[in-house]
C-alpha positions in Angstrom: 15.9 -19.3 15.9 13.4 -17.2 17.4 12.5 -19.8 19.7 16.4 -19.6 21.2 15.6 -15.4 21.6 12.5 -16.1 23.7 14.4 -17.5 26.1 17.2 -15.0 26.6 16.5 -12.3 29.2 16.7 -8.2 28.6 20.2 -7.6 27.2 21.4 -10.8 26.3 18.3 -11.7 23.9 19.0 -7.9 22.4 22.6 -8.7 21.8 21.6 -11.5 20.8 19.6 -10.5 18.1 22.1 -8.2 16.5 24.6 -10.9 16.2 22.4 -12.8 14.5 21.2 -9.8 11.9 24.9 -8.6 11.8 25.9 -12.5 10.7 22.7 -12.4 8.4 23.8 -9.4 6.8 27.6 -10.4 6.4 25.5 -13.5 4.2 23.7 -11.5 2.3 26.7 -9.7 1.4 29.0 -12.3 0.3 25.8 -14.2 -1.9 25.0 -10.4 -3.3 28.7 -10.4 -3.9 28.3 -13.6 -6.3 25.0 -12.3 -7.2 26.5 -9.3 -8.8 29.8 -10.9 -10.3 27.4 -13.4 -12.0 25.1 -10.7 -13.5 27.9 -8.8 -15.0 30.1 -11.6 -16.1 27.2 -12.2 -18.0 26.4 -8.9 -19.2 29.6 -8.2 -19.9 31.2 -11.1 -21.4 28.3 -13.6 -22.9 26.3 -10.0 -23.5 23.5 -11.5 -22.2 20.4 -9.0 -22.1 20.5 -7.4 -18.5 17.3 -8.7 -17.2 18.2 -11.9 -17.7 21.5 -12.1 -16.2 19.7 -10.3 -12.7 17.5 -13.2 -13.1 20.3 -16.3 -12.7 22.6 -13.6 -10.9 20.1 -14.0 -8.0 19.8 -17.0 -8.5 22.9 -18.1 -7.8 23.4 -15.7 -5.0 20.3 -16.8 -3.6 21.4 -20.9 -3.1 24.6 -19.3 -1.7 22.5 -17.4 0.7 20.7 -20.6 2.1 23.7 -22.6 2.5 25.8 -20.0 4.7 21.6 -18.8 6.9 21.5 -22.4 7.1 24.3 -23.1 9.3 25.7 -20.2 10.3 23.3 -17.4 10.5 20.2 -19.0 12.0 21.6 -22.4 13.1 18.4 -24.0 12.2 20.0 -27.6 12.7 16.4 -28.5 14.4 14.9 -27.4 11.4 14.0 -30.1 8.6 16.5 -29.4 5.2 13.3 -30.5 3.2 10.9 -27.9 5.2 13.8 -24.7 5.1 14.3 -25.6 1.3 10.6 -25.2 0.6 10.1 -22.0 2.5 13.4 -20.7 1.4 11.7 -21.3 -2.3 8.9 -19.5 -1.8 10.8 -16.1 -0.1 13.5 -16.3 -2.6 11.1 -16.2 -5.3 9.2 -13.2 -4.1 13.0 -11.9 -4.0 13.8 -12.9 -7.2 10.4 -11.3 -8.8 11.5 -8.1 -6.6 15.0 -8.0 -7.6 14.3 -8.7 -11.3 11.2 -6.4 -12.0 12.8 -4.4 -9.4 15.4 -3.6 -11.7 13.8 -3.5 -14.2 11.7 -1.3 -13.4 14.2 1.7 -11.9 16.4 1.3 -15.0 13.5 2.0 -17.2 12.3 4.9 -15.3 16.3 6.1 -15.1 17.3 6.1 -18.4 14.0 7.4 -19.5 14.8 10.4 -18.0 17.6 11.9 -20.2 19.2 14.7 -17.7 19.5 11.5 -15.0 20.8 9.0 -17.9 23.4 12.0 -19.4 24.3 12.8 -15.5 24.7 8.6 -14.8 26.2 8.0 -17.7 29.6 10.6 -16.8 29.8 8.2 -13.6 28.6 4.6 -14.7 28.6 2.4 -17.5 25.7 1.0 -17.2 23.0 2.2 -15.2 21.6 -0.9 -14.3 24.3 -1.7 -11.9 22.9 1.1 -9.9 19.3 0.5 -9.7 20.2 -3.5 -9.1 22.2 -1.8 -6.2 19.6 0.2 -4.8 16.8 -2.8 -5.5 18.7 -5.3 -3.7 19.7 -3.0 -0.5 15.7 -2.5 -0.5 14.7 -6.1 -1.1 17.2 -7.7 1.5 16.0 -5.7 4.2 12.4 -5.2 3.5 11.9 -8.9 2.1 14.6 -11.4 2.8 15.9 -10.8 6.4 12.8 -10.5 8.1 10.5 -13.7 6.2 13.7 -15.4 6.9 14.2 -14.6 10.9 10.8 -15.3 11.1 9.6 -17.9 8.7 12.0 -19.6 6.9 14.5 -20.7 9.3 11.7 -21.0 12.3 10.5 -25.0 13.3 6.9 -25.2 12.3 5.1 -25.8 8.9 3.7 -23.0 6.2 0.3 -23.5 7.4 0.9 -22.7 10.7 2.4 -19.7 10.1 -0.5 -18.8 7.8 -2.8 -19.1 10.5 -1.1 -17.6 13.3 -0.2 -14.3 10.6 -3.7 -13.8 9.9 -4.9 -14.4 13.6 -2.8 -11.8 15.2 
């Protein structure tokens, strides 16, 4: 993918580029979509504990999330499905360990403070919901979008990506 905006000139490689992040983002949206419906379907209905249901929410979201990159996003059709499976598995789970503890973490810290769980609590059920929210906005553009442009969904191996990260 980033070998196709190399060759694109001024504009055309810029506009270029924002297609490609505005298609990556329309993904992301639809998998966080399922991501979220998962995690408080089962919240909600099995009353699984919340932690656990971010867990195989994101999950879920994340094999949507590959499938639509895959072909539509990134067109990585030059791409082996073998290699963008294994590096998608090892950026998804630093996203799933982000999204989980993520959440984890702010919920926590929000509901530990009683004027901001009594204020939350007028406006949302659950407060979770918010600091999955606010994790996943952070995580998707921080962590997911850019390990994907550049690693995931790129033709060369893991090792040569190591090398040329730490050489530069």
């Amino acid at each position: 993918m980033a070998d196709k905006l190399k060759g694109k000139p001024g504009f055309a490689g810029w506009r270029h580029a924002v297609w490609v992040f505005i298609k990556a983002q329309l993904s992301s949206y639809v998998a966080s979509l399922i991501d979220f419906l998962v995690t408080i379907l089962l919240v909600k209905l099995s009353g699984l504990f919340y932690l656990y249901a971010t867990f195989l929410g994101s999950v879920v979201g994340g094999v949507v999330n590959c499938i639509i990159n895959y072909g539509w996003v990134f067109h990585a059709d030059d791409c082996k499905k073998t290699h963008v499976a294994l590096k998608y598995l090892f950026v998804w789970g630093g996203s799933i360990l982000l999204n989980t503890w993520g959440t984890f973490a702010l919920t926590e810290w929000l509901t530990g403070m009683h004027w901001v769980d009594g204020l939350l609590g007028h406006y949302i059920n659950d407060v979770f919901i918010l600091s999955k929210i606010i994790v996943a906005i952070l995580v998707a553009f921080f962590w997911n979008y850019h390990l994907q442009r550049v690693f995931v969904y790129r033709n060369h191996n893991f090792g040569k990506f190591i090398r040329q990260y730490f050489r530069d």
